[in-house]
C-alpha positions in Angstrom: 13.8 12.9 -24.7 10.9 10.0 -24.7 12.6 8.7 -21.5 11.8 12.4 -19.7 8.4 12.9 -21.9 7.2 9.6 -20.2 8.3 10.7 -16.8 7.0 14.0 -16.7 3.9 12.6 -17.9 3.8 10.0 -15.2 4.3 12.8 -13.0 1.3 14.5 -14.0 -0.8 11.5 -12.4 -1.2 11.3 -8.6 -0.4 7.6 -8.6 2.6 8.3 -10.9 3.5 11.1 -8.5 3.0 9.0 -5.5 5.0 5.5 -7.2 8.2 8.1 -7.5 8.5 9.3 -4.2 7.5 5.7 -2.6 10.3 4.9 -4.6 12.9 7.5 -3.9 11.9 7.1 0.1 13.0 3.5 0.2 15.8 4.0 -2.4 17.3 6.5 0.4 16.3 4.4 3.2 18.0 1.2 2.4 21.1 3.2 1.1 21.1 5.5 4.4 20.5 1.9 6.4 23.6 0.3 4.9 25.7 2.9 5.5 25.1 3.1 9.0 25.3 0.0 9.7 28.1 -1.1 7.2 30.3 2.1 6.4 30.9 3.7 9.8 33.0 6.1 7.6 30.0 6.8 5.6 27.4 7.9 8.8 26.7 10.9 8.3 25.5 10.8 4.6 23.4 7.2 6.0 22.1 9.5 8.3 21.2 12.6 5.7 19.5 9.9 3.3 17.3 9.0 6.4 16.1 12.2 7.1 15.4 12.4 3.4 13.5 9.4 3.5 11.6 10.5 6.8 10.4 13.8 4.9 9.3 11.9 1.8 7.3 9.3 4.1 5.7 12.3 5.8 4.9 13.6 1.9 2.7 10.7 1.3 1.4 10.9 4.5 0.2 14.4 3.8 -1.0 13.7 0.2 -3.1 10.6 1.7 -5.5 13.0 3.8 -7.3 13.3 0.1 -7.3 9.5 -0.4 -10.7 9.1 1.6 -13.2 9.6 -0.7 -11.5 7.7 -3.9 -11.2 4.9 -1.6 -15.0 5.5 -0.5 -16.1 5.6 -4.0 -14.0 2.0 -4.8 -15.8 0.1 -1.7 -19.1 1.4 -3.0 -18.5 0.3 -6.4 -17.3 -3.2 -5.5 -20.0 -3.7 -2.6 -20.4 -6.9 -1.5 -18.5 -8.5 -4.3 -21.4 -10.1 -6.3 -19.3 -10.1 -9.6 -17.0 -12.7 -8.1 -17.3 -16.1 -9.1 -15.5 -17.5 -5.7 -16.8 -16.8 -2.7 -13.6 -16.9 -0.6 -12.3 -14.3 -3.0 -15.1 -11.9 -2.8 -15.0 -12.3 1.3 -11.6 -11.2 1.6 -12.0 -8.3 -0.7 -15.0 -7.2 1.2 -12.8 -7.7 4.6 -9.7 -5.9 2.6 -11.9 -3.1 1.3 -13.3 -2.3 5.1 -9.7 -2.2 6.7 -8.9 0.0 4.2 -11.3 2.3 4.6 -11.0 2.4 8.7 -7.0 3.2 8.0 -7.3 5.9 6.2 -9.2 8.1 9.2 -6.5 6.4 11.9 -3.9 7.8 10.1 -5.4 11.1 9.6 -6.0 10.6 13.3 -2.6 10.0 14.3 -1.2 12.8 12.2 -3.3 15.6 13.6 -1.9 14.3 16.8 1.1 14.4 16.0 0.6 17.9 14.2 -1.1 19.3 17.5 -3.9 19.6 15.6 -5.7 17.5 17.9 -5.0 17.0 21.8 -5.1 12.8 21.6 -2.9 10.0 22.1 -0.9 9.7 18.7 0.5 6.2 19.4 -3.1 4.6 20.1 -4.1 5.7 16.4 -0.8 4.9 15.0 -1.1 1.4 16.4 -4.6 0.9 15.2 -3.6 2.1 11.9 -0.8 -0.2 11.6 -2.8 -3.4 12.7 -5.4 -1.9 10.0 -3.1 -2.0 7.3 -1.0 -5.4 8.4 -4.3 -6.6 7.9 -5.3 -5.6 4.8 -1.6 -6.8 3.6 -2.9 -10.4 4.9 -6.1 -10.3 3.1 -4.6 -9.4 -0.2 -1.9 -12.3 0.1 -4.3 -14.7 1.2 -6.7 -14.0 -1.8 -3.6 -13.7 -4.0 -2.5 -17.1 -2.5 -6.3 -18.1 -3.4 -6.2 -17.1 -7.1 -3.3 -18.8 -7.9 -4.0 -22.2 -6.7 -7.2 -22.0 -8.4 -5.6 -20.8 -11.5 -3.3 -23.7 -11.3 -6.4 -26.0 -10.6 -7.9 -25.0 -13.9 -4.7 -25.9 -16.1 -4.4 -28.9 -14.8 -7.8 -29.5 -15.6 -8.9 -31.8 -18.8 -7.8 -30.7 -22.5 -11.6 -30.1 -23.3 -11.4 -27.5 -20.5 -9.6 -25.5 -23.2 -12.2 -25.9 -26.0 -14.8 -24.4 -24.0 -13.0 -21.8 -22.4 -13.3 -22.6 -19.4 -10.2 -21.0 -17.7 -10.9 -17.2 -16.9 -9.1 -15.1 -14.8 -11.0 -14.0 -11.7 -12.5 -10.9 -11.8 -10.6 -9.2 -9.1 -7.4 -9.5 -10.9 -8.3 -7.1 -13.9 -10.9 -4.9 -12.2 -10.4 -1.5 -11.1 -7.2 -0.6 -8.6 -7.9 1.1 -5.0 -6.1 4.3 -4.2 -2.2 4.0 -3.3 -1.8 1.4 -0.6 -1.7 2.6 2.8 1.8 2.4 4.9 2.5 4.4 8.4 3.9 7.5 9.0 7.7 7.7 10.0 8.7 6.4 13.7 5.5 4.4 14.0 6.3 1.5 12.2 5.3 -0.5 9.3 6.3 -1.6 6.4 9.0 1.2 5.6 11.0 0.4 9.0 14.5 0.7 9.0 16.0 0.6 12.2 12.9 0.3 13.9 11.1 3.5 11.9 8.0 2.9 9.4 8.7 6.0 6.3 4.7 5.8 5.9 -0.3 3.2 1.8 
């Protein structure tokens, strides 16, 4: 009964929400993948499992036309960084922050196309999108990268760095989490791709 109190109340939470269906979607998506391509036998349910992965993608898709604003109000708050010790760290944040905040629109962009909402070229948005959030990906490992080396810089530092407690973890590490990281919607690649198709952040 705790097990299905703590998932309902996860569930309650859009991140919780969003963390279950992200997870479901690639569950289905590598199952459906290795099925196809290792159990001919097993195809068609490969296949099924895609399509179910396909319709969660476009879920979070959907639920991240209502991501703009959180993800204004997180840039504001962080700014240009001046709460950052390292400079290199608070660069890349800024740079992360700003490709973040240009991906959400693309996408919304490329799904009204793709809706017939809007008479535009899907693909172009879908592509800009995608570089958008391969580069935000980059940014976030190099300044993960980043923290750890200097981290390890500061162990290794003298004993008496210890007694004046020196070593702090950055500031970035523990402060306050963007909305759900962006991915592409299905068939336009990305990070979800199996087979050539992105499940959408």
């Amino acid at each position: 009964m705790a097990v299905v109190s703590g998932l309902a109340s996860a569930l309650e939470s859009y991140r919780g929400r969003d963390r279950l269906i992200r997870t479901l979607g690639y569950c289905c998506q590598l199952v459906g993948g290795v099925l196809l391509e290792r159990c001919p036998a097993r195809s068609e349910v490969g296949t099924r499992l895609l399509a179910v992965s396909a319709q969660l993608s476009h879920c979070r898709t959907v639920l991240r036309l209502f991501d703009d604003l959180a993800m204004f109000l997180y840039t504001k708050q962080y700014g240009l960084g001046t709460e950052e010790e390292d400079a290199f760290v608070r660069g890349v944040s800024v740079l992360g922050n700003i490709a973040d905040q240009f991906y959400y629109p693309c996408e919304h962009l490329a799904w009204a196309a793709d809706a017939k909402v809007l008479h535009v070229d899907s693909a172009r948005w879908w592509t800009l999108s995608t570089a958008l959030w391969g580069l935000s990906l980059l940014l976030g490992v190099a300044r993960s990268l980043w923290m750890v080396l200097k981290l390890r810089q500061r162990l290794r530092s003298p004993a008496a760095a210890f007694t004046r407690c020196d070593i702090r973890v950055p500031r970035g590490v523990t402060g306050m989490s963007p909305p759900a990281a962006p991915e592409q919607a299905e068939g336009h690649g990305g990070a979800d791709a199996v087979g050539g198709a992105h499940a959408a952040q």
